[in-house]
N, C-alpha and C positions, 0 to 999 in steps of 0.2 A: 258486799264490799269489793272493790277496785284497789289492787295495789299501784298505783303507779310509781315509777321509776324512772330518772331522768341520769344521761350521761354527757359524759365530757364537755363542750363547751356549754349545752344547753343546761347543763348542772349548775358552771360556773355564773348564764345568761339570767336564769332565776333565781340561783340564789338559794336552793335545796335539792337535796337526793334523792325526795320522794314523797309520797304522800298517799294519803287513803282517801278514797272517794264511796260514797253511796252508790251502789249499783242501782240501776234505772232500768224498765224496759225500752226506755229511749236509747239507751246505749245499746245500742243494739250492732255495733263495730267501731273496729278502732277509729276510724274516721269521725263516729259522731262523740266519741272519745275527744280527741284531739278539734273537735271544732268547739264543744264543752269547754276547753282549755282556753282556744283562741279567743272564747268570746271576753278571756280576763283582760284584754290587750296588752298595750305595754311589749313589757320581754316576753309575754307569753307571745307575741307574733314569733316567735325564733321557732317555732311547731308549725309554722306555712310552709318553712323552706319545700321545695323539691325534689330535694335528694333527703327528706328525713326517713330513717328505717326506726323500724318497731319490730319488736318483739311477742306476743302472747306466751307465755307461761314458756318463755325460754326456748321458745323457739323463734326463729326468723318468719316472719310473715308479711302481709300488705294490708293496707291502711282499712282491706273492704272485710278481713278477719273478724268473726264473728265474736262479740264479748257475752261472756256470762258471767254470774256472781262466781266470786273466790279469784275471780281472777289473776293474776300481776302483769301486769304490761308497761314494758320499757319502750321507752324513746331515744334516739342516737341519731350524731350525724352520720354520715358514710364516715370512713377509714379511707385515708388515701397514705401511701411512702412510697419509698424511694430506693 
């Protein structure tokens, strides 16, 4: 099992905070994580952006991060202020 995790506007974009997925050996990184997601369409394209950061098990990582079962993996946009 996959915990996924979604933040700030991309929370607001879908419409939940989270969710559990099946682990796969196709998931084999966040990216085929997040092309999983893409394939919902709709608000799920808000996961193409180019500036989206992710997370693995709470730490800061890149999209080519290795998944395994148990995992939790957040999604976010950048953080910009002022």
């Amino acid at each position: 099992m996959i915990r996924v995790q979604y933040f700030a506007r991309y929370r607001e974009a879908l419409g939940l905070d989270g969710e559990q997925l099946n682990w796969s050996q196709s998931l084999a990184s966040l990216d085929d994580l997040r092309r999983l997601l893409l394939e919902r369409g709709g608000a799920w394209d808000v996961l193409g952006e180019q500036n989206l950061m992710c997370a693995r098990n709470q730490e800061l990582c890149s999209l080519d991060e290795p998944l395994a079962d148990g995992d939790e993996v957040a999604f976010f946009p950048t953080v910009t202020g002022g």
